[in-house]
C-alpha positions as CSV (number, residue, x, y, z in Angstrom):
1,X,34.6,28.0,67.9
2,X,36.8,26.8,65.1
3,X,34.7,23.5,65.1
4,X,31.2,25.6,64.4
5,X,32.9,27.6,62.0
6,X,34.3,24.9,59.9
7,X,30.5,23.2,60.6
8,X,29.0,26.5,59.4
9,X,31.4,26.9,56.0
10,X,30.3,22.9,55.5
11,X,26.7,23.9,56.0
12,X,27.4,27.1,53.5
13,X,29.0,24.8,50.7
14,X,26.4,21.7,51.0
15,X,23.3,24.6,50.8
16,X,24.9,26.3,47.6
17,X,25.3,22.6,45.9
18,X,21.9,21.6,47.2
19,X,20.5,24.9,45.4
20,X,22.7,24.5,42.3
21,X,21.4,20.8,42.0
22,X,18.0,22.1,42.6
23,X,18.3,24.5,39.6
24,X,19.4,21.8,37.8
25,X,16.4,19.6,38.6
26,X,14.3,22.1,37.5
27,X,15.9,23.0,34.2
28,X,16.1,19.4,32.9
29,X,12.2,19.1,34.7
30,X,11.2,22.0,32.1
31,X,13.0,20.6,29.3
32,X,11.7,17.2,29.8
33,X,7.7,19.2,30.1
34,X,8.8,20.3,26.8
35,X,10.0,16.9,24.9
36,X,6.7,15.3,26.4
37,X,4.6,17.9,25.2
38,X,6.1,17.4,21.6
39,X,6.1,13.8,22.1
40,X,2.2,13.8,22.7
41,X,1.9,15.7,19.9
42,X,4.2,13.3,17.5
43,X,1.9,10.4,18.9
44,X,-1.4,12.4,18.2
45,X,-0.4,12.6,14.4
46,X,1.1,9.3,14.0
47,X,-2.6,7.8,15.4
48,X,-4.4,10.1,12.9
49,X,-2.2,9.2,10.1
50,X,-2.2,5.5,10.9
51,X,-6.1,6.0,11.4
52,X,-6.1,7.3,7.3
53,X,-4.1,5.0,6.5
54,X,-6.3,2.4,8.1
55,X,-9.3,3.5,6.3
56,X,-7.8,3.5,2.9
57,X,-6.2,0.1,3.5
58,X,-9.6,-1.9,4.7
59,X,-11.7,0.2,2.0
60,X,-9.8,-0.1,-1.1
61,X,-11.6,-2.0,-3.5
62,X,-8.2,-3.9,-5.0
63,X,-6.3,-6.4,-2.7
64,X,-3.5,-4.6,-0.8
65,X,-0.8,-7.0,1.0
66,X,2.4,-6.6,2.5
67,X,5.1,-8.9,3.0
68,X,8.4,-9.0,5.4
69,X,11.7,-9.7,3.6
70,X,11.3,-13.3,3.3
71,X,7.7,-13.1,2.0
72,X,5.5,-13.7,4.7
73,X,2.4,-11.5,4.5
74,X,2.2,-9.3,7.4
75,X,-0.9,-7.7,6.3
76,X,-3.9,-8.1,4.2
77,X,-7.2,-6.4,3.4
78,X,-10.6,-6.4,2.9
79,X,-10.2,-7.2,-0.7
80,X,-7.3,-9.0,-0.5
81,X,-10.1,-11.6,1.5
82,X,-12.2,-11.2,-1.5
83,X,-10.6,-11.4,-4.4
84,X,-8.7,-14.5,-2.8
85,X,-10.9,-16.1,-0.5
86,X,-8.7,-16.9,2.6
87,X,-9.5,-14.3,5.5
88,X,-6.6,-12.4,7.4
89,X,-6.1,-14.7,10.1
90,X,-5.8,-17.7,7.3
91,X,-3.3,-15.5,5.3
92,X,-1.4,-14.0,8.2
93,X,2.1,-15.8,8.3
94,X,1.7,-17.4,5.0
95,X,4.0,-16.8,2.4
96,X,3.0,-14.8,-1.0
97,X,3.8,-17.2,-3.5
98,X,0.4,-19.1,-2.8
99,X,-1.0,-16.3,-4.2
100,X,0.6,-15.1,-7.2
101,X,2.1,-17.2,-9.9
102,X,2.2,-15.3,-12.7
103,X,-1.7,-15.2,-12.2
104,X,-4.1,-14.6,-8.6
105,X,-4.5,-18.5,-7.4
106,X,-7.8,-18.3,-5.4
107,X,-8.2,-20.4,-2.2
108,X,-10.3,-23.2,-4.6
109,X,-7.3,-23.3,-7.1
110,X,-9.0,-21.3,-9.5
111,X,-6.6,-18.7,-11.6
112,X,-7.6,-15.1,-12.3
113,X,-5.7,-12.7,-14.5
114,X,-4.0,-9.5,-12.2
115,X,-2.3,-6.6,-12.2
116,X,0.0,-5.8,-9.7
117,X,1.7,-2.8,-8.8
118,X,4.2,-3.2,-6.2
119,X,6.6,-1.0,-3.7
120,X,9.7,-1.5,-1.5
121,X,10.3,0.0,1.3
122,X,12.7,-0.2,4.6
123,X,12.1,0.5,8.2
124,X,14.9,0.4,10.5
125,X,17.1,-2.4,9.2
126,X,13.9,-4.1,7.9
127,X,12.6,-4.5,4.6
128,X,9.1,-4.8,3.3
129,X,7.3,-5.1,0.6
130,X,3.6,-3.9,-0.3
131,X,1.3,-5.2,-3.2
132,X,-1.7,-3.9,-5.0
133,X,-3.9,-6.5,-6.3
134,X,-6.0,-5.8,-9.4
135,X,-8.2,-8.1,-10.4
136,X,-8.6,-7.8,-14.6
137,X,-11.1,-10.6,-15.5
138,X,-13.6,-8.7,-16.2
139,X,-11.2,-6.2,-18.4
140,X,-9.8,-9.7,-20.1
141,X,-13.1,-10.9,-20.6
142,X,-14.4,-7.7,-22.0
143,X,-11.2,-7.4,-24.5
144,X,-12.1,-11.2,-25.7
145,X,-15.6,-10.0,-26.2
146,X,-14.2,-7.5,-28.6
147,X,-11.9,-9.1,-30.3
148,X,-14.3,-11.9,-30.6
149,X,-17.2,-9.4,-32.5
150,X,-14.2,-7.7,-34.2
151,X,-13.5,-11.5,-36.2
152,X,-17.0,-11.9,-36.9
153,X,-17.9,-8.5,-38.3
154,X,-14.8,-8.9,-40.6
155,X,-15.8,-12.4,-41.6
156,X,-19.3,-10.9,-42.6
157,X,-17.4,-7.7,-44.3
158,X,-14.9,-10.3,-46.1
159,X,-17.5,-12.5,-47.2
160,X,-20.4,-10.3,-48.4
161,X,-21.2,-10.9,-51.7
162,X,-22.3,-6.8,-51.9
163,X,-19.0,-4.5,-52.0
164,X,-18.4,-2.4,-48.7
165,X,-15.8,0.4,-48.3
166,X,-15.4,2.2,-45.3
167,X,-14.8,6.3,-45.7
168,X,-13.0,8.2,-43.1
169,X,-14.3,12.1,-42.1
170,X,-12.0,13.7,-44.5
171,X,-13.8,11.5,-47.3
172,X,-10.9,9.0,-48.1
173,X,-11.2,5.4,-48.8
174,X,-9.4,3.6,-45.5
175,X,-10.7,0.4,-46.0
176,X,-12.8,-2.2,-48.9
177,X,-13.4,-6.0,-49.0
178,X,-13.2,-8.5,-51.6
179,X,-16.3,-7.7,-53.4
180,X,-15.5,-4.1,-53.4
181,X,-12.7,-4.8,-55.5
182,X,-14.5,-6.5,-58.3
């Protein structure tokens, strides 16, 4: 009889610790529901924001390319295929400097004025670095154009045998040539 009772206060203490762990299960189960449920949510915004991201990146219409710490492009666009004329997979793994040098080199060797606008940034104990890539020949070229018709008008202006004077909106004098001041 003192055997069963001892069995029965075993049986008493193993049911109380089978219920406690059971609560237990349950509470961490609940808890673990919940961090999944957020975590699904996290992972639902990170893949629309990487999705935006994604867009802007392969639609931009200036070269965008990123580079790990020691200047191997990790990524590069669209335009970046363009503007350069190596695809991604070409570029991939290569480092930056066969690109910029002061000036864009093209894949044929051919220079072309850019501007470049350029960010650093860290994730984890990495560091990166991201490029935009403007393409300004046609902005160069237009400014040569201008200064170009800029000389020749004042070369016809200097050399006109007839006096020209140039009047501002107020009605004062801002500029004469030579045969003005004769």
């Amino acid at each position: 009889q003192k055997e069963l009772s001892h069995k029965e206060q075993v049986e008493r203490e193993l049911d109380l610790h089978r219920r406690s762990l059971e609560k237990l299960v349950e509470g961490k189960t609940v808890e673990l529901s919940g961090t999944l449920q957020q975590l699904t949510a996290s992972n639902k915004e990170l893949a629309s924001s990487e999705k935006r991201l994604r867009a802007v990146f392969e639609t931009a219409i200036d070269a965008i390319v990123t580079t790990d710490c020691r200047g191997e492009i990790i990524s590069w666009n669209k335009a970046a295929e363009s503007m350069y004329g190596y695809s991604a997979a070409e570029a991939l793994g290569r480092h930056v400097n066969m690109l910029i040098e002061g000036n864009g080199l093209r894949r044929d060797g051919s220079e072309f004025p850019t501007e470049v606008s350029q960010s650093v940034w860290k994730a984890g104990d990495e560091v990166f670095a991201t490029g935009i890539i403007r393409d300004i020949t046609e902005r160069k070229n237009s400014e040569k154009a201008l200064l170009e018709r800029e000389a020749r008008l004042r070369s016809v202006v200097e050399t006109a045998v007839d006096a020209i004077i140039t009047v501002n909106s107020a009605g004062s004098i801002i500029e004469w040539n030579q045969a003005a001041e004769k």
